[in-house]
C-alpha positions as CSV (number, residue, x, y, z in Angstrom):
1,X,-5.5,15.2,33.1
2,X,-2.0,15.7,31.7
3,X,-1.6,17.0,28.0
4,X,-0.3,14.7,25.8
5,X,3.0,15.6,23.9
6,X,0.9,15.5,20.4
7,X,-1.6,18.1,22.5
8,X,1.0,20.2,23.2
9,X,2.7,20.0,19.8
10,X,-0.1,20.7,18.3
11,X,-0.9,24.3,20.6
12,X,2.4,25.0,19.8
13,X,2.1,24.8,15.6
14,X,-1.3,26.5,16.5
15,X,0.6,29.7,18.1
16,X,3.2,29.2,15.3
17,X,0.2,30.9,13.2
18,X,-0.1,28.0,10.7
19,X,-3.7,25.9,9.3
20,X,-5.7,24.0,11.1
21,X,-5.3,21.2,8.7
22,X,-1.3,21.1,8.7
23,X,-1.3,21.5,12.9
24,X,-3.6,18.2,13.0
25,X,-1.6,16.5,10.4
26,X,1.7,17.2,12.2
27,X,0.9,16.8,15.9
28,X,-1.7,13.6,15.4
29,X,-1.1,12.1,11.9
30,X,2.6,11.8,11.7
31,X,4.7,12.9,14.9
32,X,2.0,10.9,16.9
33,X,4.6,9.4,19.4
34,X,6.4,11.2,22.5
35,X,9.5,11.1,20.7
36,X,8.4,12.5,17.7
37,X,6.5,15.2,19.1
38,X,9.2,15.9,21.8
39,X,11.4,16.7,18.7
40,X,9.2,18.6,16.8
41,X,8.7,20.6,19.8
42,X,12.3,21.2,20.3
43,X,12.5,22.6,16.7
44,X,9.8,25.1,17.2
45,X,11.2,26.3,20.2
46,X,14.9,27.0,19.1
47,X,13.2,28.7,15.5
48,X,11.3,31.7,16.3
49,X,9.3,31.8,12.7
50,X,10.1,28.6,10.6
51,X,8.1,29.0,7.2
52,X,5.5,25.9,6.3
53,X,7.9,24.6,4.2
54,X,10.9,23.8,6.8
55,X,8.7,22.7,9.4
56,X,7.5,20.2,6.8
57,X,11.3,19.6,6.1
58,X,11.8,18.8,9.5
59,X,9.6,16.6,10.3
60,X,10.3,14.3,7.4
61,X,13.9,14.3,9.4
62,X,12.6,13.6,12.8
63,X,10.4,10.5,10.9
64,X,13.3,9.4,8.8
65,X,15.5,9.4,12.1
66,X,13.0,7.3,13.7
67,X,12.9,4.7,10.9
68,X,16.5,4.4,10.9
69,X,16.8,3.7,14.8
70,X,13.7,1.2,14.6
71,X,15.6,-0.7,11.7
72,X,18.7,-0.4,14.0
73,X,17.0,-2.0,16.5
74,X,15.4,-4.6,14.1
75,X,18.8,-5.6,12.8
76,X,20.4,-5.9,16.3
77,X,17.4,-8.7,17.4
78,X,18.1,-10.7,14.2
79,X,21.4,-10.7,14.8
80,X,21.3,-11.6,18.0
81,X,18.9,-14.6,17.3
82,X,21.2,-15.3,14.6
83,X,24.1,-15.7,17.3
84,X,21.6,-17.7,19.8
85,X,21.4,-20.3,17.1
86,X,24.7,-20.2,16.3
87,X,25.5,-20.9,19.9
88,X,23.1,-23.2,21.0
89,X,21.5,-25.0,17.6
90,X,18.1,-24.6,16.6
């Protein structure tokens, strides 16, 4: 069976040296998607010994990032159901 991206995030903070506790956290709790995980893997492969604390940073970046492209995307379908009625009338 293939390892999931939160699996293999969650190795990776594990080889990273940090606790238990903040590996689960991180890989299941709150980058619990592919593309959150993907980018939280990214970072921990380009910094070869971020402290706690900027991994923590980080990943409040990644999930901000993600809220501001699922608002995007949010926005976009109102509008465009905004210009459906416009166009064709309720």
């Amino acid at each position: 069976m293939a390892q999931s991206k939160q699996d293999e995030l969650y190795k990776a903070l594990q080889q990273k040296g940090y606790p238990d506790s903040l590996c689960r956290e991180i890989a299941y709790k709150q980058m619990n998607t592919d593309y959150t995980a993907t980018r939280m893997l990214g970072y921990l492969y380009r910094i070869s010994d971020p402290r706690p604390e900027d991994v923590l940073d980080e990943m409040l970046a990644i999930l901000s990032d993600r809220n501001a492209i699922i608002q995007k995307k949010e926005l976009e379908h109102a509008q465009a159901t905004i210009n459906k009625v416009y166009r064709e009338g309720l």
